[in-house]
LUMNU-80643 format. One line per field, with one value per residue (C-alpha): residue number from 0; x, y, z. Coordinates in Angstrom, 3 decimals, always signed. Example, Ala and Ser with C-alpha at 12.3 -4.5 7.8 and 13.67 -1.06 7.14 Angstrom:
2
resi	c(0  1)
xx	c(+12.300  +13.670)
yy	c(-4.500  -1.060)
zz	c(+7.800  +7.140)
//
This chain:
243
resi	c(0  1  2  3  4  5  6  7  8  9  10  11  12  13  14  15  16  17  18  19  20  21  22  23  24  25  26  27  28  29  30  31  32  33  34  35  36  37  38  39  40  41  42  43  44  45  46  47  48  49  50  51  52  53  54  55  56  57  58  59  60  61  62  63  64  65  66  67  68  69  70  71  72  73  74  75  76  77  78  79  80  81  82  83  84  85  86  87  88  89  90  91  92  93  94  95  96  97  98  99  100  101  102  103  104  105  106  107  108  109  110  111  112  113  114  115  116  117  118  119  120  121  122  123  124  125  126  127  128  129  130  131  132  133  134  135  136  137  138  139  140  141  142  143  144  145  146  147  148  149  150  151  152  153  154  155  156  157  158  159  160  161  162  163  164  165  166  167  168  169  170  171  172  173  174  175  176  177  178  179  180  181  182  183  184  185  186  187  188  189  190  191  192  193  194  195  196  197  198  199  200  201  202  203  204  205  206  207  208  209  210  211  212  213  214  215  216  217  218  219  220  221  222  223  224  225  226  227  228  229  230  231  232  233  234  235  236  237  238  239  240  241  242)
xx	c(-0.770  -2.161  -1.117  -3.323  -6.445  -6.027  -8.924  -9.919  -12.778  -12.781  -11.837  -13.231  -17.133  -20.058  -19.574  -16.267  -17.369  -19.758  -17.190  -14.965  -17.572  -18.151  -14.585  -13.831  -16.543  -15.408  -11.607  -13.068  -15.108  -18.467  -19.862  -18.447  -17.723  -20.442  -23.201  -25.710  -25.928  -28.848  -30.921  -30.253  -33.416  -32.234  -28.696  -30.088  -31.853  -29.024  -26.745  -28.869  -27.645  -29.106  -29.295  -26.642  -23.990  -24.958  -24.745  -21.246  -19.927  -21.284  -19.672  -16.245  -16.515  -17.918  -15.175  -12.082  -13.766  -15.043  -18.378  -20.904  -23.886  -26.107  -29.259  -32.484  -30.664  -28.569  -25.440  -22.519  -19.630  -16.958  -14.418  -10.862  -9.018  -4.810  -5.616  -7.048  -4.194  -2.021  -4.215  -3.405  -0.085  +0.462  -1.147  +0.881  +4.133  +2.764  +1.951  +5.646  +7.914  +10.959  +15.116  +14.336  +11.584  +13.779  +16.760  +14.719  +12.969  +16.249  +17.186  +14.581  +15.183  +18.085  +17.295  +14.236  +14.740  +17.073  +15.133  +12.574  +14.141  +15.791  +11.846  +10.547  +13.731  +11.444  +8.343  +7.883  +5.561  +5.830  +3.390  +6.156  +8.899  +6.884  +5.882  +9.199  +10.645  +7.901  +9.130  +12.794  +11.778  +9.614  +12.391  +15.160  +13.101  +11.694  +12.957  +15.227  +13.621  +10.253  +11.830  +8.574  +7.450  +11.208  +10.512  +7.126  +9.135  +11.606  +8.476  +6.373  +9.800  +9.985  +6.732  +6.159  +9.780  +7.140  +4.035  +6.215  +6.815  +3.140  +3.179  +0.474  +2.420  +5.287  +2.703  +1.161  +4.769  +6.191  +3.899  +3.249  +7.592  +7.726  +5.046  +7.331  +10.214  +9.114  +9.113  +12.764  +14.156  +13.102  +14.165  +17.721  +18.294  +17.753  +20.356  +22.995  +24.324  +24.483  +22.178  +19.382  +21.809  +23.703  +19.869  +18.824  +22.030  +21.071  +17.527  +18.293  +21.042  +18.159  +15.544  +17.908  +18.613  +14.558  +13.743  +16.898  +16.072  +19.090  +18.098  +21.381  +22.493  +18.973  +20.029  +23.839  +22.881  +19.982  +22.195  +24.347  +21.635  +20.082  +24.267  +24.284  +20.913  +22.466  +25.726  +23.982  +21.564  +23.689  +25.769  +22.740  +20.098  +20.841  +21.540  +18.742  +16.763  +18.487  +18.359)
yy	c(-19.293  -16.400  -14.133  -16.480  -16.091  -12.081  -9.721  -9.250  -6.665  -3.625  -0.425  +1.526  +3.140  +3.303  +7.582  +6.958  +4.739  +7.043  +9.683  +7.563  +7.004  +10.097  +11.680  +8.755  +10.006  +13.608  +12.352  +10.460  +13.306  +11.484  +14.103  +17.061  +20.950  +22.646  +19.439  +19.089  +16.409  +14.932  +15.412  +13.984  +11.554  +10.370  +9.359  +7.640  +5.568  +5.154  +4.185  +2.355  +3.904  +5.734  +9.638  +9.784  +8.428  +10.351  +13.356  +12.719  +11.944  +15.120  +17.433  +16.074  +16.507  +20.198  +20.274  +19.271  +21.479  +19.099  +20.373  +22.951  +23.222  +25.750  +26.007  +26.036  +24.977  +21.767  +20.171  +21.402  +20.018  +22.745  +23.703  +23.236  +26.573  +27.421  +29.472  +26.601  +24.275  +27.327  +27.551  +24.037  +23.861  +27.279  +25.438  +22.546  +25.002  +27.282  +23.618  +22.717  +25.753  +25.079  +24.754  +22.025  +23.193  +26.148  +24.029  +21.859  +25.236  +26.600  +23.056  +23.047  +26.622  +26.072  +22.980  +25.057  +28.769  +28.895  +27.123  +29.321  +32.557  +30.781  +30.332  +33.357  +34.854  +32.998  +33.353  +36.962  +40.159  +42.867  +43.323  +41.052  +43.341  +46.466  +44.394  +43.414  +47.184  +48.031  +45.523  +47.046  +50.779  +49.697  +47.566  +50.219  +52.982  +51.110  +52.421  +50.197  +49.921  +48.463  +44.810  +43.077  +45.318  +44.947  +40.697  +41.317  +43.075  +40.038  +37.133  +39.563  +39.612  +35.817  +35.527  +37.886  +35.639  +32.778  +33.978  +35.355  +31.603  +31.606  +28.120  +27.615  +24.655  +26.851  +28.848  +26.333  +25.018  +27.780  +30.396  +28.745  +28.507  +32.157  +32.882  +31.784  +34.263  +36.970  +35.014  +33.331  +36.926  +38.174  +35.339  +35.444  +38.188  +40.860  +42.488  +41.263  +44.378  +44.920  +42.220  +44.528  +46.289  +42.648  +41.040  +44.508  +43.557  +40.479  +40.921  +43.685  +41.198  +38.282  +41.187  +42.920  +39.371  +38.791  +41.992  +41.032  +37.460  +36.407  +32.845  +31.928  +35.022  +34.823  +31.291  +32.175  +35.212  +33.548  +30.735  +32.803  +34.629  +31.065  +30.477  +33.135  +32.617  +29.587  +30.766  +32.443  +30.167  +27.388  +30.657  +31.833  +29.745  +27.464  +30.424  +32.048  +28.545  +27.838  +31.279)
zz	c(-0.191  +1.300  -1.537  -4.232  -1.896  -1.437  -1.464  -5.175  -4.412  -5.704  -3.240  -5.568  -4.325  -6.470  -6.413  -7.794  -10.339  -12.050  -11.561  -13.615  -16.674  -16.849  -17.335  -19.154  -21.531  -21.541  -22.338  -25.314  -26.415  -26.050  -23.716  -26.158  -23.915  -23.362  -24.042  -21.702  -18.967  -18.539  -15.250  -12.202  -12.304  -15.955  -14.476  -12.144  -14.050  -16.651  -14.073  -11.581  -8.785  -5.714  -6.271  -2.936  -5.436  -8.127  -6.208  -4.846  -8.157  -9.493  -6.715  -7.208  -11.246  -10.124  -7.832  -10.676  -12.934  -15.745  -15.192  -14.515  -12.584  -12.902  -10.892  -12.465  -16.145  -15.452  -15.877  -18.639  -19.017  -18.833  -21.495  -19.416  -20.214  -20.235  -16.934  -15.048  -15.598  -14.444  -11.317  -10.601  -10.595  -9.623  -5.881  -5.909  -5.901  -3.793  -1.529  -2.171  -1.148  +0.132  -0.443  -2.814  -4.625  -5.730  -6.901  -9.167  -10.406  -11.289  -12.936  -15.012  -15.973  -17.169  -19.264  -20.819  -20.788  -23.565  -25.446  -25.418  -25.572  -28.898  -30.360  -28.835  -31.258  -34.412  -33.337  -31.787  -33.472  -33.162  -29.936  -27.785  -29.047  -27.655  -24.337  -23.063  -24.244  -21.590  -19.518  -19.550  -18.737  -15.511  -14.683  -15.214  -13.512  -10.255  -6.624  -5.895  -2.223  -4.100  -4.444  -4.734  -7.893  -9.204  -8.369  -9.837  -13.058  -13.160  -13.281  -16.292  -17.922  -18.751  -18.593  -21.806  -23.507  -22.985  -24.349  -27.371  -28.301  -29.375  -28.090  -25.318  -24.119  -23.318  -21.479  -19.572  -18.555  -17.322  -15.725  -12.633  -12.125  -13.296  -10.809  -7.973  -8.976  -6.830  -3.814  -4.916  -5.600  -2.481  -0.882  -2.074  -3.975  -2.110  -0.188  -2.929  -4.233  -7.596  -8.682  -10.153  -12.768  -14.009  -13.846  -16.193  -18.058  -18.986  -19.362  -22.244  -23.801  -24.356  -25.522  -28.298  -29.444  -29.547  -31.499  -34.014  -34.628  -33.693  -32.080  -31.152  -29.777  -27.510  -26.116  -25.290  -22.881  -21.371  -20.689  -18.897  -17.423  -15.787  -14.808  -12.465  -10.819  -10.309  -8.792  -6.610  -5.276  -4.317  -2.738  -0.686  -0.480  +2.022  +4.592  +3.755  +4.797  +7.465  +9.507)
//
């Protein structure tokens, strides 16, 4: 019986509430980007709630980023960009790094990459083509004692494979993993000799296959590309945790 007579209030406070309305009104596109909120007073009013609430409802949607205050003008609401959704998650791995972390990265590298090194192969210009060339000289040509520029190389690399999709989803996916490939290489890769000429080896083998179209032929090597990163982490990483 006590289960029928449980608490039915709501845990939810009057700040959050209004919070609430409001994104629910920015989701539906009833408070369009860039509109005007009205002022503080008017909200008030509209709401029937104490300015206190208002005011902490407003700092957390300041605080998410799904508006903007400006002092002396008002209240916007903000137009969510690729780069802040990036920023986001680019915390939460940053939050998350660990032995685990890195396994499910390379996981889901290897269930995507191909992928998109097979539609980077249809979609590129020109511009990509020139941009991962680029890529390969700095790559080729870096002291081999730099290994945070050559990690730093190895993230632009897939990075530019992604962008050459011209699919912003792609983007948006996979940035924030490629962003933690400097810290995995250094992590892992290196005092394995050898791995910076098979990694250029491989890297050119997925570019040439870009700049020719070939779709196919860009999936197969970066297959085998995400195989060996994979051979190699479940050959290394664990010691390199555990020391």
């Amino acid at each position: 019986m006590e289960d029928v007579f449980r608490n039915i209030g709501s845990k939810i406070t009057l700040s959050q509430k209004i919070e609430r309305r409001i994104e629910t009104a920015i989701r539906e596109k009833k408070l369009p980007v860039g509109s005007k909120l009205p002022t503080e007073r008017e909200l008030c009013e509209s709401f029937g709630v104490s300015r206190t609430a208002l005011r902490e409802a407003l700092r957390r949607l300041n605080a998410r980023g799904l508006i903007t205050i400006i002092k002396g003008s008002g209240m916007y609401i903000t137009e969510l960009k690729i780069d802040d959704a990036i920023s986001t998650l680019n915390l939460y791995y940053d939050l998350k790094f660990d032995g685990n972390l890195i396994g499910q990265i390379i996981e889901v590298r290897s269930i995507f990459e191909p992928e998109i090194a097979k539609l980077a192969a249809r979609q590129r210009n020109e511009s990509d083509i020139i941009d991962l060339e680029k890529n390969l000289k700095e790559f080729l040509k870096c002291n081999p004692d730099n290994t945070q520029l050559e990690a730093d190389l190895d993230n632009k690399y897939h990075l530019i494979i992604a962008k050459a999709t011209h699919n912003p989803i792609v983007q948006v996916s996979m940035e924030p993993i490629y962003t933690l490939l400097p810290r995995m290489r250094n992590l892992i890769y290196a005092n394995i000799d050898g791995e910076k000429a098979l990694t250029y080896e491989y890297h050119k083998l997925v570019a040439d296959a870009i700049k020719d179209k070939n779709d196919q032929k860009a999936y197969d090597y970066m297959k085998e590309h995400l195989k060996r990163t994979a051979d190699v982490y479940f050959k290394y990483l664990h010691e390199s945790f555990v020391k």
